[in-house]
LOTORMAR-770268 format. One record per residue (C-alpha): x, y, z. Coordinates in steps of 0.1 Angstrom, whole numbers, always signed. Layout:
BEGIN
rec c1: X&c2: Y&c3: Z
...
***
This chain:
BEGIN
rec c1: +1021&c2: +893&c3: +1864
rec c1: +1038&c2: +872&c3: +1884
rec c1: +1017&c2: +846&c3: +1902
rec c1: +1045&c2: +824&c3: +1921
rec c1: +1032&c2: +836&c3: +1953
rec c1: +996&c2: +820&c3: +1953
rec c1: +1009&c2: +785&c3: +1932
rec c1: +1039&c2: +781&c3: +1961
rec c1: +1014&c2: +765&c3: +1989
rec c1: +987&c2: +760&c3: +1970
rec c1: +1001&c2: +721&c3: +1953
rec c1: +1006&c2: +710&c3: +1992
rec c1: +972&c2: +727&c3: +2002
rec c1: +946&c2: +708&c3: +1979
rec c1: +966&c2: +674&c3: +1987
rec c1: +949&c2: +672&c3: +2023
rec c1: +914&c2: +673&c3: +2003
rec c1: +920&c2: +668&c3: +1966
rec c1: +917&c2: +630&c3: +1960
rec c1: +951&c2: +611&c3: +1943
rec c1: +932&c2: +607&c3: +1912
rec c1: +924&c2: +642&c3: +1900
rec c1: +944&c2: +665&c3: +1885
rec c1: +943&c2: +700&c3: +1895
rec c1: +950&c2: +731&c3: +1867
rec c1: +951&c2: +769&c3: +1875
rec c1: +946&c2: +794&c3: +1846
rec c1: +942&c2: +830&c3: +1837
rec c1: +921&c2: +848&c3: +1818
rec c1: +945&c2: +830&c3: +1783
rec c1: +965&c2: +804&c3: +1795
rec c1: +972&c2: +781&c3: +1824
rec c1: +1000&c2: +787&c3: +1842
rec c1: +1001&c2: +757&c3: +1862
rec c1: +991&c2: +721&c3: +1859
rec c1: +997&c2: +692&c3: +1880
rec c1: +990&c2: +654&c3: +1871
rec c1: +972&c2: +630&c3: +1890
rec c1: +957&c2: +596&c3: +1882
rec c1: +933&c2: +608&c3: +1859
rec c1: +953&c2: +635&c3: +1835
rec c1: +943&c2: +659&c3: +1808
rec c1: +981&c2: +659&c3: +1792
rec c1: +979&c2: +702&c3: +1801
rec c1: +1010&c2: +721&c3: +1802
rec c1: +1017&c2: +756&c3: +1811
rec c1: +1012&c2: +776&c3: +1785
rec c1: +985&c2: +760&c3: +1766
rec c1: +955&c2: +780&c3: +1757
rec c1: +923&c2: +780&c3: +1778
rec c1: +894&c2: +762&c3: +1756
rec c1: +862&c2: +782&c3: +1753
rec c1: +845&c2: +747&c3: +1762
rec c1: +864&c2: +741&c3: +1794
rec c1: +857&c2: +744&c3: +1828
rec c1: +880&c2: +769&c3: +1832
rec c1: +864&c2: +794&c3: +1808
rec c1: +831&c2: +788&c3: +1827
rec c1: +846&c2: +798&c3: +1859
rec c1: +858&c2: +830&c3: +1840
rec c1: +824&c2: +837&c3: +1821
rec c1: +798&c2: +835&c3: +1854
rec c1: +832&c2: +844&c3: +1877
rec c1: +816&c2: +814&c3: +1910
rec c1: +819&c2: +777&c3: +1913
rec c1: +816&c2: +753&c3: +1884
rec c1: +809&c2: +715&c3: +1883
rec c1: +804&c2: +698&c3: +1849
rec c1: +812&c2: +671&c3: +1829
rec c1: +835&c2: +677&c3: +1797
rec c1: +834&c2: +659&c3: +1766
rec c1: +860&c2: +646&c3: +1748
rec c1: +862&c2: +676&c3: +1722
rec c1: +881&c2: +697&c3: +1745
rec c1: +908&c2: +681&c3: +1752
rec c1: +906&c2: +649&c3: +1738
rec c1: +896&c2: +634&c3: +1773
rec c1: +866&c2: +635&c3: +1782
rec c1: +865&c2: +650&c3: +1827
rec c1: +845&c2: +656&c3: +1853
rec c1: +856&c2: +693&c3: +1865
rec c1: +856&c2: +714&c3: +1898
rec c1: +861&c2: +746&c3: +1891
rec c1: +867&c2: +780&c3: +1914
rec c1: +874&c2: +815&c3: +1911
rec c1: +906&c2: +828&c3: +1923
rec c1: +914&c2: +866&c3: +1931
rec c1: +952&c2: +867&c3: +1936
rec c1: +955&c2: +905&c3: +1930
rec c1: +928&c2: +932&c3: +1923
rec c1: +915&c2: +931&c3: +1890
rec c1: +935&c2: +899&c3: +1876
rec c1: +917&c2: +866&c3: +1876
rec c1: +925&c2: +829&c3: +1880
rec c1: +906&c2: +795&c3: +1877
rec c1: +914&c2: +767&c3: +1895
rec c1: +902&c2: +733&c3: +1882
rec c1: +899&c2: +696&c3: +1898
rec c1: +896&c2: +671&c3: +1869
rec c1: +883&c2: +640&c3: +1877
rec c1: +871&c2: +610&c3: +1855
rec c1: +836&c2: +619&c3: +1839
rec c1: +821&c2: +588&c3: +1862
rec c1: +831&c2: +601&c3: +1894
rec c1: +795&c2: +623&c3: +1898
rec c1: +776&c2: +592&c3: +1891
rec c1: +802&c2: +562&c3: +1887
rec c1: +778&c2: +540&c3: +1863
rec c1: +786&c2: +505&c3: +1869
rec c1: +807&c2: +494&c3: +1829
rec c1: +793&c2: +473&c3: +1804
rec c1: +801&c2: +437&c3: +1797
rec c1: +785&c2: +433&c3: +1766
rec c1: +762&c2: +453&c3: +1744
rec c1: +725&c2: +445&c3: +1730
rec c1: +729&c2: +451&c3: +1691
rec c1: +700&c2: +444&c3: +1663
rec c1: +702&c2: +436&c3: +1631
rec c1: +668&c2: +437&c3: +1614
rec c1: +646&c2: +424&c3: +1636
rec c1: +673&c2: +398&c3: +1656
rec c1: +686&c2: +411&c3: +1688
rec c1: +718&c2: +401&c3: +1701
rec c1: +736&c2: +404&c3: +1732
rec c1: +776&c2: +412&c3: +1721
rec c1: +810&c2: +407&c3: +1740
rec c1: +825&c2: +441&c3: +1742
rec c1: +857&c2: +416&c3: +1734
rec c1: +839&c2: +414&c3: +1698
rec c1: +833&c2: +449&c3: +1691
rec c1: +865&c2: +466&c3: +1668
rec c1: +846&c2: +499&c3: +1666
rec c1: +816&c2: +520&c3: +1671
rec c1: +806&c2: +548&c3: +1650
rec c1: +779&c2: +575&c3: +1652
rec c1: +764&c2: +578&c3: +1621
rec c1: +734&c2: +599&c3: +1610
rec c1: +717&c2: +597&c3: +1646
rec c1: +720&c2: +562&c3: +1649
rec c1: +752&c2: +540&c3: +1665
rec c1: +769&c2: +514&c3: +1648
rec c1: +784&c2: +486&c3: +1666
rec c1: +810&c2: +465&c3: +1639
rec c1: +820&c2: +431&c3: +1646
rec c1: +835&c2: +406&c3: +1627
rec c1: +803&c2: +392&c3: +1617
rec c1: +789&c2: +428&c3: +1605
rec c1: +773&c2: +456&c3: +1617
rec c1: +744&c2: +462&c3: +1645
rec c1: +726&c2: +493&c3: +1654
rec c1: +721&c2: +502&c3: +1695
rec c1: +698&c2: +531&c3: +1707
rec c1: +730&c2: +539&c3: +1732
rec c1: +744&c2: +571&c3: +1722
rec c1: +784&c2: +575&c3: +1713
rec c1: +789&c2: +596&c3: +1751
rec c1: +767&c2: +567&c3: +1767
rec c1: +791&c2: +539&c3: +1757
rec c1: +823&c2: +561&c3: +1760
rec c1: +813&c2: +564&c3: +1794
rec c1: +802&c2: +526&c3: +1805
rec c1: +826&c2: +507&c3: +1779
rec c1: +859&c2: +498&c3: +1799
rec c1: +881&c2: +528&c3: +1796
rec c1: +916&c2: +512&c3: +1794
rec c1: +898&c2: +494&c3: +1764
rec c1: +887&c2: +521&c3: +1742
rec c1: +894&c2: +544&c3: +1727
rec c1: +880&c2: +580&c3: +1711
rec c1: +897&c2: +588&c3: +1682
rec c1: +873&c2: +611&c3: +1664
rec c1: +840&c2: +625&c3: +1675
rec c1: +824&c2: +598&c3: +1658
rec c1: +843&c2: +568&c3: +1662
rec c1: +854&c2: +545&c3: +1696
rec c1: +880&c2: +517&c3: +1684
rec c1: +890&c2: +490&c3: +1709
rec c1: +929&c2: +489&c3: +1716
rec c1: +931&c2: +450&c3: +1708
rec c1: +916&c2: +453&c3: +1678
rec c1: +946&c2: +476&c3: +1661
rec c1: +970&c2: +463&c3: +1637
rec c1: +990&c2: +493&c3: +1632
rec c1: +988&c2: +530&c3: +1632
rec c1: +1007&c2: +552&c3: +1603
rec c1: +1006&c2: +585&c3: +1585
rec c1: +991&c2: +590&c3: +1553
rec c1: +1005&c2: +613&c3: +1527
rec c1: +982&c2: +641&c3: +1541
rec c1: +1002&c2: +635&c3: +1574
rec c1: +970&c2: +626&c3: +1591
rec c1: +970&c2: +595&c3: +1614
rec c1: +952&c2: +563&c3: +1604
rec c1: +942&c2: +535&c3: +1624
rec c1: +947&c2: +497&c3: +1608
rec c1: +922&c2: +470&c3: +1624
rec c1: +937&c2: +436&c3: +1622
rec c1: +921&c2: +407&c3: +1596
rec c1: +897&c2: +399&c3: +1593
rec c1: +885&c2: +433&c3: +1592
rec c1: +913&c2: +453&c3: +1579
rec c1: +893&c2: +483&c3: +1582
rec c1: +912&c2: +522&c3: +1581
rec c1: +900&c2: +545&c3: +1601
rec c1: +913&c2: +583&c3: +1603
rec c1: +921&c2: +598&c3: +1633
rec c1: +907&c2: +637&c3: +1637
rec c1: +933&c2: +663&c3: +1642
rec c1: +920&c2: +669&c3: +1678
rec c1: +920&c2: +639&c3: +1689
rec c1: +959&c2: +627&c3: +1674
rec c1: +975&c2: +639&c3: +1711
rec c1: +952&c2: +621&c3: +1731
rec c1: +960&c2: +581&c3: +1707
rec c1: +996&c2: +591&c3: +1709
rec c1: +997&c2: +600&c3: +1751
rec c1: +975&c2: +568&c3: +1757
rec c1: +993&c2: +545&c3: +1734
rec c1: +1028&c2: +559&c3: +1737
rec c1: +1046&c2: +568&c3: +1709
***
């Protein structure tokens, strides 16, 4: 099918009300066909396949409007998306999605530091001092330099409120903080793995979903 006809206006259209930061992604029923970057971007490109997760695939499975945030499991990003039905022709479909940043609905104000215990101590951290977070049977693990600390935040909650230029998700279980990186390499499995500088010098791996997203927002 071709679909030229309906993405030729369309881009110059949603620029009078789309804001500069969101990025805006039409699909079919498979695939999407066309994907342009904003502020805040996904990393799509036409022709990649249309998660069952995404906004897109809701728009398809209840066929009317969609708003939702997305975690970071979809697309290795977590968004806040906007999505509508499109009809170009009888019986073929399309989805059109605005993806925003995941704080746009409620835009929580970003931590500063972090209350972690250990025992019964209590203590307020820099998010400067925190290398990485990990969830860990039901509980979250902040890791300093000085050792570990429990928070009753969830993984999401932090994600969210931590500085976002900062940190960053490179499993479903683990946040590392940028400045806190030695080196990044690949192992004989060809997975990626995460060095944190001394005195640490902890590895961490990198899940498989998650290698595009370190390598877009790191750049190599």
């Amino acid at each position: 099918m071709n679909h030229l006809p309906i993405l030729h206006d369309l881009p110059q259209v949603l620029e009078e009300w789309v804001p500069s930061e969101a990025s805006i992604a039409i699909a079919d029923e498979e695939r999407y066909i066309f994907y342009r970057a904003g502020g805040y971007d996904l990393h799509l490109r036409p022709g990649d396949p249309v998660h069952p997760e995404s906004v897109a695939n809701r728009v398809f499975q209840i066929g009317k409007r969609v708003e939702t945030d997305v975690d970071a499991s979809v697309y290795g990003i977590p968004y806040h998306g906007l999505g509508y039905p499109l009809r170009a022709q009888p019986g073929h479909n399309m989805a059109l999605t605005v993806i925003l940043p995941p704080e746009t609905k409620e835009r929580p104000s970003q931590f500063d530091f972090v209350v972690g215990q250990q025992g019964e101590v209590w203590r307020p951290l820099s998010i400067d001092e925190i290398a990485w977070i990990e969830s860990y049977e039901k509980r979250t693990w902040l890791y300093t330099a000085d050792g570990a600390y429990s928070t009753r935040l969830t993984l999401q909650t932090l994600e969210r409120r931590l500085p976002f230029a900062k940190f960053l998700r490179i499993h479903r279980s683990y946040l590392v903080q940028i400045a806190w990186i030695e080196k990044m390499e690949r192992d004989f499995h060809s997975s990626l793995l995460i060095t944190l500088r001394p005195p640490l010098s902890k590895q961490l791996r990198v899940s498989q979903s998650y290698v595009h997203h370190v390598r877009q927002t790191l750049g190599f």
